[in-house]
C-alpha positions as CSV (number, residue, x, y, z in Angstrom):
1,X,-32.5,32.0,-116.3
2,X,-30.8,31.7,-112.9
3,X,-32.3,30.7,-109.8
4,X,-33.9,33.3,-107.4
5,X,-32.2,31.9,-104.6
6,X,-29.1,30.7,-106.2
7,X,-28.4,34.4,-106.9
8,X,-28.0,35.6,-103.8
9,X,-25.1,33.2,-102.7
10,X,-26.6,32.4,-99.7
11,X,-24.3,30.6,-96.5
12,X,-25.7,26.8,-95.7
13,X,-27.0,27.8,-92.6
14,X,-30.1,30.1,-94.0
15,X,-30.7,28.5,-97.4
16,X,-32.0,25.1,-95.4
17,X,-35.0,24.9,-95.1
18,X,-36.1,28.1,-97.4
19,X,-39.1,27.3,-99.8
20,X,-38.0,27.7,-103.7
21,X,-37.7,30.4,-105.8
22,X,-41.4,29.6,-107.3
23,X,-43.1,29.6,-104.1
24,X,-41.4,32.9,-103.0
25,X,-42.6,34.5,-106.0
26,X,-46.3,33.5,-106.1
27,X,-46.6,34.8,-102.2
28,X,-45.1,38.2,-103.0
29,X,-47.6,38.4,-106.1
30,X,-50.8,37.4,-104.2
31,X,-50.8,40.3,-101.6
32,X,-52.1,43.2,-103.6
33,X,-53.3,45.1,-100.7
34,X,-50.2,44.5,-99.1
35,X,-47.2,45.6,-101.7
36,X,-45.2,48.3,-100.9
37,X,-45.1,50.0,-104.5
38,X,-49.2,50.2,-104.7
39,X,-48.6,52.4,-101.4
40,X,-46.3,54.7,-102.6
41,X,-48.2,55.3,-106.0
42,X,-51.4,55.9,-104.0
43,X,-49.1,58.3,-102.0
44,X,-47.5,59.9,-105.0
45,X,-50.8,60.4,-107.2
46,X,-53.0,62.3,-104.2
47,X,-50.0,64.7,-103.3
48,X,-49.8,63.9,-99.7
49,X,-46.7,61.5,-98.1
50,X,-48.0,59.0,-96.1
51,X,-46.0,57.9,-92.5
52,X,-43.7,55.7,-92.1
53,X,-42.8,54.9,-88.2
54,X,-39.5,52.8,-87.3
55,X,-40.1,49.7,-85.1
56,X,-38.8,46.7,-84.1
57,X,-38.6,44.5,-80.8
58,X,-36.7,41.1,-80.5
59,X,-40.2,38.6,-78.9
60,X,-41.9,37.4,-81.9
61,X,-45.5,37.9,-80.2
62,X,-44.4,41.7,-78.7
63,X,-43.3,42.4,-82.9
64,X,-47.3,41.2,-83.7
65,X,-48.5,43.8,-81.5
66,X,-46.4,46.0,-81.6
67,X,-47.6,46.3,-85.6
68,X,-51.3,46.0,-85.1
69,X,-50.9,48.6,-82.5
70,X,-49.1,51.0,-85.0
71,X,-51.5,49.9,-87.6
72,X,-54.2,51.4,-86.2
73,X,-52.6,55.0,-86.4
74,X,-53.0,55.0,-90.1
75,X,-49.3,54.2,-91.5
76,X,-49.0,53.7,-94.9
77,X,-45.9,51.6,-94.3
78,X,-44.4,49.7,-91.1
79,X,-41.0,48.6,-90.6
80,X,-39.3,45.4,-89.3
81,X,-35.8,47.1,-88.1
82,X,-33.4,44.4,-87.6
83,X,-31.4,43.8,-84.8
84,X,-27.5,44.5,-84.2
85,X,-26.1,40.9,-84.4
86,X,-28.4,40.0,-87.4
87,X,-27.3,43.6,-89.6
88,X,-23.6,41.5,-88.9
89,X,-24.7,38.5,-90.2
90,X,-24.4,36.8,-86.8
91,X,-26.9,34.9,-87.1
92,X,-26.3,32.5,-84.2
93,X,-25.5,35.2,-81.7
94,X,-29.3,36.8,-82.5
95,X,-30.9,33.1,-81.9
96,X,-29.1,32.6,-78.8
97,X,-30.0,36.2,-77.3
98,X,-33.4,35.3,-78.9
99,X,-33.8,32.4,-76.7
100,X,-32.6,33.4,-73.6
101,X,-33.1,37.5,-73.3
102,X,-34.9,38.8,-76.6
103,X,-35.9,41.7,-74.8
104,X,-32.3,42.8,-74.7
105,X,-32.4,42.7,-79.0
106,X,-32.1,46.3,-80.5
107,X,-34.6,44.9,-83.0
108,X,-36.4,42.0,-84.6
109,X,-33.6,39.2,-85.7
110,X,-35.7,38.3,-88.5
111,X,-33.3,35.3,-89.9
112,X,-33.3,33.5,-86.3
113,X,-37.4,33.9,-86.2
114,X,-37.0,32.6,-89.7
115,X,-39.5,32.7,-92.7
116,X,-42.5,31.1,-91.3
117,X,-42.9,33.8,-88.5
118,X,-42.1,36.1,-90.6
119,X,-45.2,35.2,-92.5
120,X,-47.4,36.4,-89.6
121,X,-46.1,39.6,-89.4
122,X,-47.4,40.7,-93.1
123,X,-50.5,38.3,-92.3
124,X,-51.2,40.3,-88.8
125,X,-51.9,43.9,-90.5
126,X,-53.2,45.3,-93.8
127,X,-50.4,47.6,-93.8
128,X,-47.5,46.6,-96.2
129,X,-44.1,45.7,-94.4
130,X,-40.4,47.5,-94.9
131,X,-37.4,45.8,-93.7
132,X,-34.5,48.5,-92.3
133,X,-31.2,47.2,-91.3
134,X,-28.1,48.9,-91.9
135,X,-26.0,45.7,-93.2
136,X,-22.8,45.9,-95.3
137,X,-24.2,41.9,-96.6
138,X,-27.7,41.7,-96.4
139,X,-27.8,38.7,-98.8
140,X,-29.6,36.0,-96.2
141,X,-31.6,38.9,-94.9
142,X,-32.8,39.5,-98.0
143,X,-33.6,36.2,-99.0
144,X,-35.3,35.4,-95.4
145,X,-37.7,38.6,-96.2
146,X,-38.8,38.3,-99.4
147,X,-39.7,34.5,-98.4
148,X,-42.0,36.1,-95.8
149,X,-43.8,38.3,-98.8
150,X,-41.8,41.8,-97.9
151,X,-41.1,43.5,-100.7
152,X,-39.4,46.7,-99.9
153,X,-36.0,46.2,-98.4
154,X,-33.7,49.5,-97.4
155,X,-29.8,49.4,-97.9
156,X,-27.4,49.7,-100.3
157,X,-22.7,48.9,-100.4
158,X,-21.9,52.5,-99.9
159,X,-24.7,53.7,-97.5
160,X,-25.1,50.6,-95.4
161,X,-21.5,50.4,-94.8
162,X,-19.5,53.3,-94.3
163,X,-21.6,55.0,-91.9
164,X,-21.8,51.8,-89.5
165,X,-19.2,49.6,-90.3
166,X,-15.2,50.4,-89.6
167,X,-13.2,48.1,-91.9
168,X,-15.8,46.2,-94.4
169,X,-13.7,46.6,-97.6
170,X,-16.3,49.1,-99.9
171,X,-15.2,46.7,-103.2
172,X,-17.1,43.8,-101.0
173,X,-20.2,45.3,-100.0
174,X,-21.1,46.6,-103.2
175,X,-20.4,43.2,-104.8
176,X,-23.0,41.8,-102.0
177,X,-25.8,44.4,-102.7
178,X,-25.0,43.8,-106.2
179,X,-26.6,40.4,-105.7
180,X,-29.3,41.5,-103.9
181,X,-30.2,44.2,-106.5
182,X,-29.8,41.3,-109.4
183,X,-32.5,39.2,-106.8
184,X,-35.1,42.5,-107.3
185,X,-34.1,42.3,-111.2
186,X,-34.8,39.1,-111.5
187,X,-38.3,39.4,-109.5
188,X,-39.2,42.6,-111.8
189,X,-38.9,40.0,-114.7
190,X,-41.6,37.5,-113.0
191,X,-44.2,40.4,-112.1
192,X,-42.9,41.4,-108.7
193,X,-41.9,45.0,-108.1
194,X,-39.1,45.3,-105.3
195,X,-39.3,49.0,-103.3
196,X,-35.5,50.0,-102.9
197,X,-35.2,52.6,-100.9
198,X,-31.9,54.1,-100.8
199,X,-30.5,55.6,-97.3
200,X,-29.4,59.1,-98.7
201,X,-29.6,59.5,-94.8
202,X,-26.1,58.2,-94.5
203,X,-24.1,59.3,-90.9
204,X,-27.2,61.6,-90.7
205,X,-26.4,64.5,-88.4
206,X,-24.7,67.6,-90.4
207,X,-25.1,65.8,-94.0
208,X,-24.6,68.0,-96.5
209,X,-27.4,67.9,-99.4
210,X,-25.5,67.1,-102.4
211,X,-23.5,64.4,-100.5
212,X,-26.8,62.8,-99.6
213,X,-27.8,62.6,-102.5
214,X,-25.2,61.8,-105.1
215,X,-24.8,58.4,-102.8
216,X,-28.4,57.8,-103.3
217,X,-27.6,58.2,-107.1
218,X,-25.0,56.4,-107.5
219,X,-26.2,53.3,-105.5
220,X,-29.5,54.0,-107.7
221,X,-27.7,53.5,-111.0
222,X,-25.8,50.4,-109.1
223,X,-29.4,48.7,-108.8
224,X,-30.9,49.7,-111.5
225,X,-28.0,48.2,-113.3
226,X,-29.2,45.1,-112.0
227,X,-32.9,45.1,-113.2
228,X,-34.4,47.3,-110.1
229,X,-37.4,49.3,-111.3
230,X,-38.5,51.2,-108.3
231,X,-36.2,53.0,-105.9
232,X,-37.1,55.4,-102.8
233,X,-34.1,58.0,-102.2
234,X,-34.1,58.7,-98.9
235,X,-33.2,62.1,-97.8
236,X,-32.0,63.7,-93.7
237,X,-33.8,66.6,-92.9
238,X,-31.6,68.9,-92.4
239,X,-33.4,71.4,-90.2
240,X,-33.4,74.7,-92.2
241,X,-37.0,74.2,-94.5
242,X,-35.8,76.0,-97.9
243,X,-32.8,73.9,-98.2
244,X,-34.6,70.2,-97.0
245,X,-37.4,71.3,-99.4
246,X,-35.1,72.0,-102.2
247,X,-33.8,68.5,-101.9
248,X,-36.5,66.4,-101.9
249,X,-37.7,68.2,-105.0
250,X,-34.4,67.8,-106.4
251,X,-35.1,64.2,-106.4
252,X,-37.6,64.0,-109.1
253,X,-35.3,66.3,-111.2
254,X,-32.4,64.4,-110.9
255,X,-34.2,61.1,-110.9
256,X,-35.1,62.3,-114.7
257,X,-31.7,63.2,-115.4
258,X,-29.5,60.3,-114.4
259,X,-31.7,57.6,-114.1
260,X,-34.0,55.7,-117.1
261,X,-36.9,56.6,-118.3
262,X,-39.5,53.5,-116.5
263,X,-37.6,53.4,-113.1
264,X,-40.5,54.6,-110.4
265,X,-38.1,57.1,-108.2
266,X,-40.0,58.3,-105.2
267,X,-38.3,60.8,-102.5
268,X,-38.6,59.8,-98.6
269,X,-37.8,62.5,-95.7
270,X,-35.9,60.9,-92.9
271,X,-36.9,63.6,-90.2
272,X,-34.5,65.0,-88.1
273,X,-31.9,62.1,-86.8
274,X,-29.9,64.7,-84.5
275,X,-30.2,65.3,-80.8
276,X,-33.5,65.6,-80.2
277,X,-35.3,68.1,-77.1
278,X,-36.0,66.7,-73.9
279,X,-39.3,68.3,-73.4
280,X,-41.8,66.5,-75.0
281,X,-43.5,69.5,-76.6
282,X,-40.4,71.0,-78.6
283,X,-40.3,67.4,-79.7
284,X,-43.4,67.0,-80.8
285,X,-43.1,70.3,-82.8
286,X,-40.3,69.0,-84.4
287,X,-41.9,66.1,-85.3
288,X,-45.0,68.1,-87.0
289,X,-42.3,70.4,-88.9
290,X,-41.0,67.2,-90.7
291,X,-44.2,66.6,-91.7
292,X,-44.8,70.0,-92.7
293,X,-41.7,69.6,-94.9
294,X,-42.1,66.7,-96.1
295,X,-45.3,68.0,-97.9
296,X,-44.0,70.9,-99.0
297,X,-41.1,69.3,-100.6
298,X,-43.6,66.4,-102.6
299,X,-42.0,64.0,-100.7
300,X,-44.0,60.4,-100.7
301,X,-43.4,59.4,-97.3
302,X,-41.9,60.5,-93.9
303,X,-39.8,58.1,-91.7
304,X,-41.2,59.9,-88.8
305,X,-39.4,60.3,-85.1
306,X,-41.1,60.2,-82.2
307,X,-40.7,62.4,-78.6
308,X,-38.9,59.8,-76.7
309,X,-35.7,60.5,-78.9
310,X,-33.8,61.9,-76.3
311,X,-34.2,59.3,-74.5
312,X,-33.5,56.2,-76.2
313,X,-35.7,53.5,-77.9
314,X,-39.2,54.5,-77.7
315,X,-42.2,52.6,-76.3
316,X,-45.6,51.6,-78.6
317,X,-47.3,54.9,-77.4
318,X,-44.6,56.9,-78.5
319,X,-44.3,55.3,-81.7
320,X,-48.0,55.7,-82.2
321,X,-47.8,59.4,-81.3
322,X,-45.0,60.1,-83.4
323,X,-47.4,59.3,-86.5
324,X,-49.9,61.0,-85.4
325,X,-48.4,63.9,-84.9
326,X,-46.2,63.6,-88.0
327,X,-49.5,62.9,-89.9
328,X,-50.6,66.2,-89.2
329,X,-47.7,68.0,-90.7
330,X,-48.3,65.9,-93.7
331,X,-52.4,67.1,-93.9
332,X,-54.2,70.0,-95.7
333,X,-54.2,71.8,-91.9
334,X,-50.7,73.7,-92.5
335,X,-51.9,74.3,-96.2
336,X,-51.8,78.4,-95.0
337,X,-47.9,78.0,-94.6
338,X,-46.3,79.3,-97.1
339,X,-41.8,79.9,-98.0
340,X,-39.8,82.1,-100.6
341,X,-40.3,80.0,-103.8
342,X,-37.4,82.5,-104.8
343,X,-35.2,80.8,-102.2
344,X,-35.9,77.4,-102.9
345,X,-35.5,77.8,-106.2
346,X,-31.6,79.1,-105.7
347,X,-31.2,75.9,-103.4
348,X,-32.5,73.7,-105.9
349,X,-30.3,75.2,-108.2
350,X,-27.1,75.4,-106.4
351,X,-27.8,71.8,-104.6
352,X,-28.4,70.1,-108.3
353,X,-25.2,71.8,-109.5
354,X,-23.0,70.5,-106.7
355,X,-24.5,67.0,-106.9
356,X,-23.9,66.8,-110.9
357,X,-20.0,67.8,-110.1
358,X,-20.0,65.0,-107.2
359,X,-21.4,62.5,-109.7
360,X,-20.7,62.8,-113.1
361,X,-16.7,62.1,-113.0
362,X,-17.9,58.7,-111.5
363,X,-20.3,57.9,-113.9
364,X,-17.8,58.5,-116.7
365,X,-15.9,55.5,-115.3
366,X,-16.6,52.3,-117.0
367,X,-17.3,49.8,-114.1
368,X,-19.6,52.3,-112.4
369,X,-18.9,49.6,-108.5
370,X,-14.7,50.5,-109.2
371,X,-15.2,54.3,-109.9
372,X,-16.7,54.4,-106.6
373,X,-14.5,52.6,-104.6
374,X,-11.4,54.5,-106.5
375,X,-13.7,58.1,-105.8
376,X,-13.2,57.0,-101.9
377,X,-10.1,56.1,-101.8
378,X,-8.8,59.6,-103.7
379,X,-11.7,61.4,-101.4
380,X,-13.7,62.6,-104.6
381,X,-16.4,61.1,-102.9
382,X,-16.6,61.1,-98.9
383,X,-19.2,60.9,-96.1
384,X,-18.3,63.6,-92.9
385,X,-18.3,61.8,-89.6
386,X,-17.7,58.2,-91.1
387,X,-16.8,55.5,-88.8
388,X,-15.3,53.9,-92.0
389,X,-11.7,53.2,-92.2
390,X,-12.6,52.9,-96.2
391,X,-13.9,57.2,-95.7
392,X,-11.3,59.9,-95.7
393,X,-14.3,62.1,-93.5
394,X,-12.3,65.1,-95.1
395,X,-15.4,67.1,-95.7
396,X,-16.2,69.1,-93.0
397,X,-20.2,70.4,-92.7
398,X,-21.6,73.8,-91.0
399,X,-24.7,75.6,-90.5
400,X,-24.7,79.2,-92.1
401,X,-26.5,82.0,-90.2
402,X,-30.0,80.2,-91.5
403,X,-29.5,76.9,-90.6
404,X,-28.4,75.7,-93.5
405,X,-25.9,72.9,-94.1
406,X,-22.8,74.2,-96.2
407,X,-19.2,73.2,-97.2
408,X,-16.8,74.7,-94.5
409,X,-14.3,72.1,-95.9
410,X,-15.0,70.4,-99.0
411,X,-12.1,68.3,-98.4
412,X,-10.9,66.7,-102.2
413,X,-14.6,66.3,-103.2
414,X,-14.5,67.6,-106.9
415,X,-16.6,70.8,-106.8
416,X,-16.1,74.0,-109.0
417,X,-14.3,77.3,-108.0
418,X,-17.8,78.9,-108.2
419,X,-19.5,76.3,-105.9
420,X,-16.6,76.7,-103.0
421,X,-17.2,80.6,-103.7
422,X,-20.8,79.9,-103.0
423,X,-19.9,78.5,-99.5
424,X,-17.2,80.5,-98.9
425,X,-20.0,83.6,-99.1
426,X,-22.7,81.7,-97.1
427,X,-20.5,81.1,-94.3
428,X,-19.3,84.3,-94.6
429,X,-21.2,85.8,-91.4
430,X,-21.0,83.1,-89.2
431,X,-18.3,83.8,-86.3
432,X,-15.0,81.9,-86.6
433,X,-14.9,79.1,-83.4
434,X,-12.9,76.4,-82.9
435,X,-13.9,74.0,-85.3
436,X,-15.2,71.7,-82.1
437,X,-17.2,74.0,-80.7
438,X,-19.1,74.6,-84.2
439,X,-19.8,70.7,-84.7
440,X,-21.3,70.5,-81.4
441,X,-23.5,73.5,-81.3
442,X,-24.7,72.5,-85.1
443,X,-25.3,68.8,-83.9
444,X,-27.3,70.5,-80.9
445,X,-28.9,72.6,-83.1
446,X,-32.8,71.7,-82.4
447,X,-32.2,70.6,-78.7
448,X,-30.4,73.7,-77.5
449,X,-31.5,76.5,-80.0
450,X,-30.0,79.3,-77.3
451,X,-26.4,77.5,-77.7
452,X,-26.6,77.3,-81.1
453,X,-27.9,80.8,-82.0
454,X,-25.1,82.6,-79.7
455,X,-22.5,80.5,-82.0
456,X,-23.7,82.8,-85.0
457,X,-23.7,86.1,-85.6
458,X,-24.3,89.0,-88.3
459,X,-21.5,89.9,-90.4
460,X,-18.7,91.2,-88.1
């Protein structure tokens, strides 16, 4: 059986110095009260998501803190988000920023800090550990983590690529996230269950549903492929509840219909990764109503905002706030709300419909990692607002009179007469603009609800 390490391919400059494949094992498998997957089955079995905040500073010692402090707001997860030049695999640009101004690191460069510090972060809390990066090749990053004892690592070659990078070739990323998945695969054979979460979230603002998630899908079936057994599909909260609710319940659905029978699938809410208010009390209620949702639609856990959006990277307070606040979305204290069950239902329907047409022609290929780089390339699968050279961004996303994300433009994605029919009516009483000025008012959607509303109208 192949090496753990030798897997992964790692460049000279990480691999030195790493302990072996053994060692690596035997620390992930003697922290049961810290493994990711005994989190989200406690979350999945009592009904209620649990809250995950975003974090990440570049000083080792303001990282530790910065964790216990969040800790004691009652996560069930933290996150190590990783820094710019380490998501790039510039490894020695993150150490020399690291040594002489870390505070000016967008997040922890967890390969310069190496391993052994790395160990201190899972050591310093009782809370288990997520890393979130966004890298097209996260194969040292990878192998850096799971020597620290994390277990649940985010990405994947189509959602960690085209939304941040402009020219990484899509047949390269997937080739390197094939070798991290065939890492978790080989863990899952020696007793150690990987988390996978899958960023459905993708360019975030405007995502239509069925986009969202027949990426999450397909980059599923990509891992699982390689021996993963547990995946989190991450999905963007939209903004309009029916439809977000729809979706995450879609997850479990079509979790049972395209993925096998064993693989734990749990559905995450991203909440709302658009402009956010200014004033700190829209925010927070924003905050609250992706907890709210997140319930409603059986999510497992929340990536949770905070009310410092606005204005850029939060402080610890924020952070702190954000899960408090989040938390109480999630808790029996909205159990009085109530939504047309009628409604959702339709969404789910239509929304599981659109992502089957979207998937299925790929899935018939047979080299599942082509099929979706030949999909991109002919546009039968595409991601609006892409900074991706390897993206046609022909699909073009807008907000019905609800709220709702729809089709305006379904560009050359492969969807039925009847589903563009379906569009075509719920978009039906929304006044005609100039395609700019819709984009903007539906990307400003939450933080100026006057603009947006005076962009809509009744049928005309």
């Amino acid at each position: 059986m192949p090496d753990l390490l030798e897997m992964l391919e790692l460049s000279a400059e990480v691999v030195t110095g790493l302990p072996d494949s053994a060692e690596i094992t035997a620390r992930l498998a003697t922290h049961p009260g810290r493994r990711p997957v005994d989190a989200l089955r406690a979350a999945d079995l009592s009904g209620r998501p649990f809250v995950q905040p975003r974090c990440g500073v570049g000083g080792h010692e303001q990282m530790v803190d910065l964790l216990r402090g969040l800790a004691r707001t009652g996560p069930g997860m933290l996150s190590v988000t990783i820094d710019s030049y380490t998501r790039l695999r510039q490894f020695t640009a993150a150490a020399r920023v690291l040594r002489e101004q870390p505070a000016d690191l967008n997040g922890y460069p967890l390969v310069a800090h190496g391993w052994h510090r790395a160990r201190e972060l899972v050591d310093a809390v009782d809370v288990p550990l997520e890393v979130r990066h966004g890298s097209p090749d996260a194969r040292e990053l990878f192998a850096v983590s799971v020597a620290a004892g994390i277990s649940s690592f985010e990405g994947g070659g189509i959602s960690y690529n085209l939304p941040y990078s402009k020219a990484v070739p899509l047949a390269d990323s997937l080739a390197a996230w094939r070798r991290v998945d065939a890492a978790c695969g080989r863990l899952a054979r020696d007793g150690v269950l990987v988390d996978r979460e899958l960023f459905g979230t993708l360019t975030a603002v405007l995502m239509p549903p069925s986009i969202s998630l027949a990426v999450a899908l397909l980059e599923a079936r990509l891992a699982i492929e390689e021996g993963v057994g547990c995946v989190s599909i991450a999905y963007p909260q939209g903004g309009e509840a029916h439809q977000d609710i729809a979706a995450l319940r879609s997850i479990r659905s079509l979790g049972q219909r395209y993925l096998p029978a064993g693989v734990e699938v749990y559905p995450v809410l991203h909440e709302f990764m658009g402009v956010f208010p200014r004033r700190q009390p829209e925010a927070d209620a924003l905050i609250l109503y992706g907890g709210l949702v997140a319930r409603l639609g059986r999510a497992t856990k929340v990536v949770c905002k905070t009310n410092q959006e606005a204005y850029g990277i939060p402080d610890a307070a924020a952070s702190a706030h954000g899960v408090r606040t989040a938390a109480l979305g999630t808790s029996g204290l909205l159990d009085f709300v109530r939504l047309d069950e009628d409604r959702i239902a339709e969404e789910q329907h239509w929304l599981e419909r659109e992502v089957a047409e979207i998937v299925d022609p790929v899935l018939d290929r047979p080299d599942l990692a082509a099929g979706i780089v030949d999909a991109f390339a002919k546009g039968q699968l595409d991601v609006p607002f892409s900074a991706s050279v390897h993206a046609r961004s022909a699909v073009v996303p807008q907000r019905d009179g609800t709220g709702a994300i729809r089709y305006r433009d379904v560009g050359h994605l492969p969807l039925s007469a009847a589903t563009r029919r379906h569009h075509t009516r719920r978009l039906a009483g929304v006044r005609s603009r100039p395609l700019i000025d819709v984009i903007s008012a539906d990307v400003n959607y939450f933080s100026d609800a006057h603009a947006w509303l005076a962009s809509v109208s009744a049928d005309e």
